[in-house]
C-alpha positions in Angstrom: 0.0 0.0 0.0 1.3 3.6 -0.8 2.8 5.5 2.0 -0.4 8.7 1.1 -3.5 6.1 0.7 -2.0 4.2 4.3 -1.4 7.8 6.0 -5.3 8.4 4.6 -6.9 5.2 6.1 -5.4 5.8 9.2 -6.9 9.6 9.3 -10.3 7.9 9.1 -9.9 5.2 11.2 -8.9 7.9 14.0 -12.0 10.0 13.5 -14.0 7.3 14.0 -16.0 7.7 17.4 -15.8 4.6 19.8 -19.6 2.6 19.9 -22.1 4.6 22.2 -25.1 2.3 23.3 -27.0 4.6 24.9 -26.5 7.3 21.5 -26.7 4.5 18.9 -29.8 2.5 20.6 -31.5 4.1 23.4 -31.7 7.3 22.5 -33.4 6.7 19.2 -35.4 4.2 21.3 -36.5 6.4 24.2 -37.0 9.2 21.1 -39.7 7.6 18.9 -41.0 6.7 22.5 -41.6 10.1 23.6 -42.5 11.4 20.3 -45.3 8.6 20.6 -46.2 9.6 24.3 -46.5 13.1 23.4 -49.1 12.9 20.5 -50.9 10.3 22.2 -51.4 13.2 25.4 -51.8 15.8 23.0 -54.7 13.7 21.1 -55.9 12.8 24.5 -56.5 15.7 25.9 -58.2 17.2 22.6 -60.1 15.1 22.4 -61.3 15.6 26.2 -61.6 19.4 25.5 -63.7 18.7 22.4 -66.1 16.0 24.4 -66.2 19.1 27.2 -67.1 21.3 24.5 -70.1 19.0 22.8 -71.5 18.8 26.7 -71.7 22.1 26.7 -73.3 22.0 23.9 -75.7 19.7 24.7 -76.8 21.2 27.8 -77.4 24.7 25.9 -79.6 22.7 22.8 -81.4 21.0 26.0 -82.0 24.0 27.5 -83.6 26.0 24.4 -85.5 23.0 22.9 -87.2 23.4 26.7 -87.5 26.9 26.3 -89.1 26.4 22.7 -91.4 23.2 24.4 -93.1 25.0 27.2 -93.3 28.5 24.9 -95.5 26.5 22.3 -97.6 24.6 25.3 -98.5 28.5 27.1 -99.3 29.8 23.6 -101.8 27.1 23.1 -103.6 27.8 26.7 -103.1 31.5 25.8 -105.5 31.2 22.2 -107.7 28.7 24.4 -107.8 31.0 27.4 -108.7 33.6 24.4 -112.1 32.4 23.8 -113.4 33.3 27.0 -111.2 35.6 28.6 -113.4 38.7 30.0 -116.6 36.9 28.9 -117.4 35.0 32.6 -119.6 36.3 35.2 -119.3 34.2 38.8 -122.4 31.9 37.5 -121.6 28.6 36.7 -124.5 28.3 34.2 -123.9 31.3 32.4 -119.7 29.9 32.5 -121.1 26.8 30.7 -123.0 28.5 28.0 -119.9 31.5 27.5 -117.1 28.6 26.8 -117.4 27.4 23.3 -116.6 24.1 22.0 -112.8 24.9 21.5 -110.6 23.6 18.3 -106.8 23.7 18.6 -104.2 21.2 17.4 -102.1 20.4 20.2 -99.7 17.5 20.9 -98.7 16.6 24.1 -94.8 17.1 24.9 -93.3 13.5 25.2 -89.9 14.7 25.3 -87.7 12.9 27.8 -86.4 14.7 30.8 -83.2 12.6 31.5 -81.6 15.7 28.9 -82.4 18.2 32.0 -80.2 16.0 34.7 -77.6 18.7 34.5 -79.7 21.6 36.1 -79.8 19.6 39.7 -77.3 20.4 42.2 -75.7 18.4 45.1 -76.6 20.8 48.2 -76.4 20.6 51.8 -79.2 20.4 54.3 -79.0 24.4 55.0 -79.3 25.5 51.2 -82.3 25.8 49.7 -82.8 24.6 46.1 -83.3 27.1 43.3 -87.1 26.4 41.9 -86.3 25.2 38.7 -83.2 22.8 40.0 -86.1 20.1 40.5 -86.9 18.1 37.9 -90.1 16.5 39.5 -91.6 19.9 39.2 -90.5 19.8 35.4 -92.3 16.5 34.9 -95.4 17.7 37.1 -95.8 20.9 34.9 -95.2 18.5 31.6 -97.7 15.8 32.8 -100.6 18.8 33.8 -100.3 20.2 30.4 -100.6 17.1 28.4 -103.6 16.0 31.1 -105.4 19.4 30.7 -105.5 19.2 26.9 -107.1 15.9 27.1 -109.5 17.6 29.7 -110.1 20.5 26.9 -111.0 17.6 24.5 -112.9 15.7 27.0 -115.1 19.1 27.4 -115.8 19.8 23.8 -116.7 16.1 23.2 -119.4 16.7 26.0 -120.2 20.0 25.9 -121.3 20.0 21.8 -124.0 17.4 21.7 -125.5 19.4 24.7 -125.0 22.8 23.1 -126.8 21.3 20.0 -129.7 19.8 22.0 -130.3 23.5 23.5 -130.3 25.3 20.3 -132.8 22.8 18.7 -135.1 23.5 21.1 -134.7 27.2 22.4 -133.3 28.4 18.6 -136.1 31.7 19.2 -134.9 32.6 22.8 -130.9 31.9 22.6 -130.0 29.5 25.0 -126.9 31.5 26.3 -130.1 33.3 28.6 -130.9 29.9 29.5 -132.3 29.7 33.2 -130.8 26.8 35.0 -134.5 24.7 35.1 -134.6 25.3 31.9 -131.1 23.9 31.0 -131.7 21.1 33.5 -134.8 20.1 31.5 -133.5 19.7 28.4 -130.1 18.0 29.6 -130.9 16.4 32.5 -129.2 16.6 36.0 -125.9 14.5 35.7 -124.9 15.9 32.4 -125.7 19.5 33.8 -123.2 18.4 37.1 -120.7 17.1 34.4 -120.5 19.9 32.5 -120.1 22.5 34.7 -117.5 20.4 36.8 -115.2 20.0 33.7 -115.6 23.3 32.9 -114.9 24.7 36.3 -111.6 22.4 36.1 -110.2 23.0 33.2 -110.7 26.7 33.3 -108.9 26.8 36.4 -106.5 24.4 35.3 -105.6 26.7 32.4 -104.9 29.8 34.8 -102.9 28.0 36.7 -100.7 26.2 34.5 -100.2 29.7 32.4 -98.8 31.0 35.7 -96.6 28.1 36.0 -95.1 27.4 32.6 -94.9 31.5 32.4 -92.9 31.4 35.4 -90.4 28.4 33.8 -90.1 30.6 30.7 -89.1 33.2 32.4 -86.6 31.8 35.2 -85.3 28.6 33.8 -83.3 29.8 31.4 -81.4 31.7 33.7 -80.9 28.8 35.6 -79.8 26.8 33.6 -77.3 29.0 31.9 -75.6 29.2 35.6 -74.7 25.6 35.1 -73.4 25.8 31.9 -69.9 27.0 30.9 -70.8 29.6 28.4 -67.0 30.8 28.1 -66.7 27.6 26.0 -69.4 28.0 23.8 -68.5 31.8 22.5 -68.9 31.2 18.9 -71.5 28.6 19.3 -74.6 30.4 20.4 -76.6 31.4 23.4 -78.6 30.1 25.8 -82.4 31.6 24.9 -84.4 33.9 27.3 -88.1 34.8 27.7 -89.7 38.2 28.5 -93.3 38.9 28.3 -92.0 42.6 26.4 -94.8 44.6 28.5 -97.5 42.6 26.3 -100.6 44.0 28.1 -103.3 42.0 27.1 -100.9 38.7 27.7 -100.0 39.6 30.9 -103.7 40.8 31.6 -104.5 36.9 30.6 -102.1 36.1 32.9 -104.5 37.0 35.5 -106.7 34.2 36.9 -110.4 34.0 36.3 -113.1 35.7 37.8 -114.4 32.3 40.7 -117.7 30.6 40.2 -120.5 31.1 42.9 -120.8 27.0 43.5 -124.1 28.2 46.0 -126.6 28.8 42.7 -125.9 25.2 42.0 -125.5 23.5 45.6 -128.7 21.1 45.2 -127.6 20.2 41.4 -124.6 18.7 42.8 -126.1 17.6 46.3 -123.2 19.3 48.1 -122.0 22.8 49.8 -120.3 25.2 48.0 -117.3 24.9 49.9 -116.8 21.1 49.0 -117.7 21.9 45.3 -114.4 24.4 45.2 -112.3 22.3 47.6 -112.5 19.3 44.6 -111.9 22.0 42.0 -108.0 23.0 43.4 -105.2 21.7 41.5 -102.2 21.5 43.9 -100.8 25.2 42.7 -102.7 27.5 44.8 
């Protein structure tokens, strides 16, 4: 070998670094390790944020499709409420003959409440819940709506064949000036009692339950909005609020009913007044 190419291999040979384990094969090792670690935290935890996110979400579409529920239910007891509103005198005769046969087209809400278990807190025996934190109440209002429609429909099923039987035969005197013999004569007794009990309940019904589902409209949404974390959901939307806008006629309808006088009809039913009214309450007074 030539003196020059013998001088080069040995320059090479001595730049040559000794074997490092831990540089050669644990280091690349622990490397693609880390590398794997990291995006398998990072993913992670995106995906955590964007679950946190859709929650969010969730709770603030629960919350308006509520909203948007219970607004529909009190505007078909407002247009119902609207055929008779101002027209009632405290006689339960004349209350029968004033209340039409009433056609709406209302379903009943069968949405599930298990979307609503966010709103309820865990508290401790010296807090007091906020109103709309109970879901039972949420059912109870859902349930009296959809039972009070039936009533509605119950009533117009009854109350048209009668109204039909006392225009046939009192067409020349108008049977809304109908004395109660008279009525009683043409009807008979038990569909008299029936008519005017039904109509004394779901009129009251319908007062109530306006107060009640205009009170969730109102307050629930601001309720529920405290237990849900808005920051997250800036570009997403809001959570919907209610206001009655100083409507005065539908906060005038808000106002209950004029009360029957159950005394004019104390024999017809075979009891006092006071029982009459006493069978008439439905749990929100």
């Amino acid at each position: 070998m030539h003196i020059e190419t013998a001088q080069v291999v040995q320059a090479i040979e001595s730049i040559q670094q000794e074997p490092n384990i831990f540089k050669d094969y644990i280091f690349p090792i622990a490397s693609a390790l880390f590398t794997s670690i990291l995006g398998a935290v990072i993913a992670y935890f995106t995906l955590r944020s964007q679950e946190n996110i859709q929650i969010e979400k969730d709770k603030m579409n629960n919350t308006n499709k509520w909203t948007f529920l219970l607004e529909e239910a009190k505007a078909t007891l407002i247009a119902i409420k609207g055929n008779y509103y101002n027209q009632l005198s405290d006689n339960p005769i004349q209350r029968i003959s004033a209340i039409p046969s009433i056609l709406f087209n209302a379903q009943p809400i069968n949405e599930k409440l298990e979307s609503l278990s966010f709103i309820v807190k865990k508290l401790d025996a010296e807090t007091q819940p906020e109103k709309w934190s109970h879901i039972l109440r949420i059912r109870a209002m859902v349930n009296n709506y959809n039972y009070l429609i039936d009533l509605w429909e119950q009533r117009n099923s009854i109350e048209r064949p009668i109204k039909e039987k006392l225009m046939a035969k009192f067409t020349n005197q108008g049977y809304l000036t109908l004395s109660e013999q008279e009525a009683i004569q043409v009807i008979g007794p038990a569909k008299m009692v029936l008519l005017i009990d039904l109509t004394e309940r779901v009129v009251k019904f319908t007062d109530d339950l306006l107060i009640e589902i205009n009170d969730f409209l109102i307050n629930f949404p601001v309720y529920a909005k405290s237990r849900i974390k808005t920051k997250k959901l800036k570009r997403f939307g809001s959570v919907i609020t209610y206001s009655n806008n100083g409507n005065e006629l539908l906060l005038a309808m808000l106002a209950k009913t004029p009360e029957p006088d159950f005394k004019s009809v104390e024999a017809l039913f075979g009891e006092t007044s006071e029982k009459i009214k006493t069978r008439m309450k439905t749990g929100y007074e």
